[in-house]
Short mmCIF file of the C-alpha atoms (twelve columns), coordinates in Angstrom:
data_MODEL
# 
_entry.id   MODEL 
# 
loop_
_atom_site.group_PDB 
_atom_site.id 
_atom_site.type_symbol 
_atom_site.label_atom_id 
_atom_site.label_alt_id 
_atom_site.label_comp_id 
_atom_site.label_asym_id 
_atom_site.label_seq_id 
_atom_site.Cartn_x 
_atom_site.Cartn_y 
_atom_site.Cartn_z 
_atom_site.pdbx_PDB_model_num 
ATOM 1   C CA . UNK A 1   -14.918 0.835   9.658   1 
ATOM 2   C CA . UNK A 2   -17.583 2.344   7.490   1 
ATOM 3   C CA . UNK A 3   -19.326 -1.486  6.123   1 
ATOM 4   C CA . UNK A 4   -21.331 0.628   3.392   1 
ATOM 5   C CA . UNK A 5   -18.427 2.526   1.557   1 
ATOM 6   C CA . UNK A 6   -15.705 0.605   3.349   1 
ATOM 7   C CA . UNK A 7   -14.122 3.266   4.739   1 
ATOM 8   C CA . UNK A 8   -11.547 2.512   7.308   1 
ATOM 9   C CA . UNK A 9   -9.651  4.483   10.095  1 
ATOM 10  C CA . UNK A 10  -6.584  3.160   12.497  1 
ATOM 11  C CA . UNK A 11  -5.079  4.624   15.151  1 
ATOM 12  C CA . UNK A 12  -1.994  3.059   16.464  1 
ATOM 13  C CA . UNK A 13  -0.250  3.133   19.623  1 
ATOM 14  C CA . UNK A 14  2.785   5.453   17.873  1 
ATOM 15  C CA . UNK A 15  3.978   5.526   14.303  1 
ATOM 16  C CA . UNK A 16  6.484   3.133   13.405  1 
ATOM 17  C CA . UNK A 17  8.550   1.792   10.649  1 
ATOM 18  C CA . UNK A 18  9.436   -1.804  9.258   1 
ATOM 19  C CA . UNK A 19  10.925  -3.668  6.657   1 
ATOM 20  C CA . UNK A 20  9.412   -5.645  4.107   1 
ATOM 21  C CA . UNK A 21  12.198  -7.816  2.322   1 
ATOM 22  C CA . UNK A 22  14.794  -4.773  0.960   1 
ATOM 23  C CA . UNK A 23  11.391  -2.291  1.148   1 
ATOM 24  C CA . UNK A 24  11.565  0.258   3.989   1 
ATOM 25  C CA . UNK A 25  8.260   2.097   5.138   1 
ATOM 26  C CA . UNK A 26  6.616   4.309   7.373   1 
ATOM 27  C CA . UNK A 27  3.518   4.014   9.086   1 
ATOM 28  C CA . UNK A 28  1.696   7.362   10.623  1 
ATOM 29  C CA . UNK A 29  -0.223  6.846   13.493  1 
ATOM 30  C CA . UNK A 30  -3.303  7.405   12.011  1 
ATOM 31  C CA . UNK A 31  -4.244  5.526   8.856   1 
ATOM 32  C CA . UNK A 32  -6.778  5.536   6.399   1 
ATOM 33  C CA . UNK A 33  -8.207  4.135   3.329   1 
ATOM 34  C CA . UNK A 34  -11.248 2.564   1.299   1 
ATOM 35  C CA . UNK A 35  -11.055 -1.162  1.589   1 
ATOM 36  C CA . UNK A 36  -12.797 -3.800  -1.529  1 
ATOM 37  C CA . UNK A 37  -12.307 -6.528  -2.757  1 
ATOM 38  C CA . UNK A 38  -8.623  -7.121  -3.114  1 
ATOM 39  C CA . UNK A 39  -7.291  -3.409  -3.154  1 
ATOM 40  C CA . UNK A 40  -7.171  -0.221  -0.706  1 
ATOM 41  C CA . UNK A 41  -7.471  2.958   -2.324  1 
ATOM 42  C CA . UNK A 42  -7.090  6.456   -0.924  1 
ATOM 43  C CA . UNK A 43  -4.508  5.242   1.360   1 
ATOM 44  C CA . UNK A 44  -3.384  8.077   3.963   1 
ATOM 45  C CA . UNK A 45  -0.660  7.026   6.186   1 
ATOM 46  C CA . UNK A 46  1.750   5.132   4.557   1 
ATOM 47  C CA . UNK A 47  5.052   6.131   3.142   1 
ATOM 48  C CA . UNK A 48  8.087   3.689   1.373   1 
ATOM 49  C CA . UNK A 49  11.547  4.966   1.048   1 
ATOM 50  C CA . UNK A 50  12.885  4.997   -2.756  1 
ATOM 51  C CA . UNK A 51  16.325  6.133   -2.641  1 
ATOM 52  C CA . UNK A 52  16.829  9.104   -0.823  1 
ATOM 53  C CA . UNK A 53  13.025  10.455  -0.659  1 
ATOM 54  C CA . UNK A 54  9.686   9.159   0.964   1 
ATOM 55  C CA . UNK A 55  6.982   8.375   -1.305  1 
ATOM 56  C CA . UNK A 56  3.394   8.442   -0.161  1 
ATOM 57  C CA . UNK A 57  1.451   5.432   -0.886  1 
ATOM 58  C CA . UNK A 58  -1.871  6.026   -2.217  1 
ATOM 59  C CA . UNK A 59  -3.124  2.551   -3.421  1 
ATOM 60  C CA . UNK A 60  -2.617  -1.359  -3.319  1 
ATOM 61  C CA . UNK A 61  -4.088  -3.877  -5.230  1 
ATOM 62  C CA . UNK A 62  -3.283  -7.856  -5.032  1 
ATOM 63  C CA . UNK A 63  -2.321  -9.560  -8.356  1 
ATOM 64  C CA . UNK A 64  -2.878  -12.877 -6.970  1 
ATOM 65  C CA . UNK A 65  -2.940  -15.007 -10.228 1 
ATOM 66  C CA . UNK A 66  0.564   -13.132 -10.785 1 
ATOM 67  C CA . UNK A 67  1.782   -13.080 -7.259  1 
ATOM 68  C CA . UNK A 68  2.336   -9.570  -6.508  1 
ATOM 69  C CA . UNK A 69  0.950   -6.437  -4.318  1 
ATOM 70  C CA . UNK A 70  0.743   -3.678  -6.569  1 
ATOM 71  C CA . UNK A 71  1.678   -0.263  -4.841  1 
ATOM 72  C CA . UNK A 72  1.188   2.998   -6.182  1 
ATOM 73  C CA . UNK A 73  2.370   6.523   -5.254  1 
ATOM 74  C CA . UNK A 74  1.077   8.756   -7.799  1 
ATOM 75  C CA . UNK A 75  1.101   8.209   -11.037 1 
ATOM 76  C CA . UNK A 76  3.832   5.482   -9.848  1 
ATOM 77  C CA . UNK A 77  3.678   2.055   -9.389  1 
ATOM 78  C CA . UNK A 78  5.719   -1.109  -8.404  1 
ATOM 79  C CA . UNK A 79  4.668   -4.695  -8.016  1 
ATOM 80  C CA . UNK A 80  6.403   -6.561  -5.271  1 
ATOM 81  C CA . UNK A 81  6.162   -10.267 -4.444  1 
ATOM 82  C CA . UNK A 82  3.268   -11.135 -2.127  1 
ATOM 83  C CA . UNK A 83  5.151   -13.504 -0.111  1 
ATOM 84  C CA . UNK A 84  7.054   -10.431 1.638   1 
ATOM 85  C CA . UNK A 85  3.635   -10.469 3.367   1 
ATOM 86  C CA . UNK A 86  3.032   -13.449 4.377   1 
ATOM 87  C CA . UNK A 87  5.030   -12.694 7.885   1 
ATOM 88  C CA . UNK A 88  4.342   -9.700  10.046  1 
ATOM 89  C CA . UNK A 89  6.949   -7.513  10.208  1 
ATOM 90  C CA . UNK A 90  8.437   -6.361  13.293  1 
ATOM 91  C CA . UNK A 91  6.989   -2.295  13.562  1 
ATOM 92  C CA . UNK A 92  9.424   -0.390  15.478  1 
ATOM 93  C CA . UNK A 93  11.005  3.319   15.820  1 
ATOM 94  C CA . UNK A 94  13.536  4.286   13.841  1 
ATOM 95  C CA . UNK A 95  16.361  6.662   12.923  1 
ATOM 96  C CA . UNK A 96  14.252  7.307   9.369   1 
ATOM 97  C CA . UNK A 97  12.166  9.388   11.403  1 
ATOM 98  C CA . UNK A 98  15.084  12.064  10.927  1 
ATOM 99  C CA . UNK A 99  15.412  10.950  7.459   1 
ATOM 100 C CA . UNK A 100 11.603  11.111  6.405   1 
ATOM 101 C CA . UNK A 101 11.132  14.557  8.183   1 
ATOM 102 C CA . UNK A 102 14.548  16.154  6.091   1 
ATOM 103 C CA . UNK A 103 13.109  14.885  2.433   1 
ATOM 104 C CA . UNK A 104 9.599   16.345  3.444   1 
ATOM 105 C CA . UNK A 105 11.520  19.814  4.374   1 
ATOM 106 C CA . UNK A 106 13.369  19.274  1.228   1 
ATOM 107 C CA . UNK A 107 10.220  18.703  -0.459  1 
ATOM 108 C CA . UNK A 108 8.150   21.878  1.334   1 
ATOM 109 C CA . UNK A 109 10.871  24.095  0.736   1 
ATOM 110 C CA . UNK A 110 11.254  23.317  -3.190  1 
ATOM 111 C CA . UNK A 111 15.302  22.455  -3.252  1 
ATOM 112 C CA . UNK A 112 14.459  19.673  -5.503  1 
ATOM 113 C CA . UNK A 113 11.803  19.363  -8.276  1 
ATOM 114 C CA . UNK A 114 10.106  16.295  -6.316  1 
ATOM 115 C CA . UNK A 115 6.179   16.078  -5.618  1 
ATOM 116 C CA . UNK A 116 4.489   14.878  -3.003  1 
ATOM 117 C CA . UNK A 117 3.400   11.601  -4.780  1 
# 
């Protein structure tokens, strides 16, 4: 952790995925960022499932006063409930690594007109 520009870098043990509430993600197992006050910004190593495609998230920012973690991928964004993290998820291996890995070749090779977000 950088103190001065708060500039962060994690290594976990593996990568893993878990579920917050009916939200499924991916964590890589290196992960990076900028953490301040109440947000993390130039996120690297975090991915959410929206329907059939993985979605790299770039941002979050807490919306206390309305409750909610703002995540954005892109030019996208959706605000989910803060209380979804107020537990620790259970981070384990999962099938989606199959999944994830098909909608990136998917992605790569062009067969649909989806950017990496």
């Amino acid at each position: 952790f950088e103190n001065a520009t708060g500039d962060y870098q994690i290594e976990l043990a593996s990568s893993c995925y878990a579920w917050f509430g009916d939200h499924y993600v991916y964590f890589d197992k290196n992960l990076s960022g900028t953490i301040s006050h109440g947000a993390i910004t130039n996120l690297s190593g975090v991915m959410a499932k929206k329907l059939f495609i993985w979605v790299s998230i770039t941002s979050m920012t807490a919306h206390l006063e309305r409750g909610v973690i703002e995540f954005r991928a892109g030019f996208i964004t959706e605000d989910v409930p803060a209380s979804l993290f107020q537990e620790i998820p259970v981070c384990v291996d999962g099938v989606g690594e199959q999944l994830r890995g098909a909608a990136g070749v998917v992605r790569e090779l062009g067969l649909l007109p989806v950017a990496e977000l």
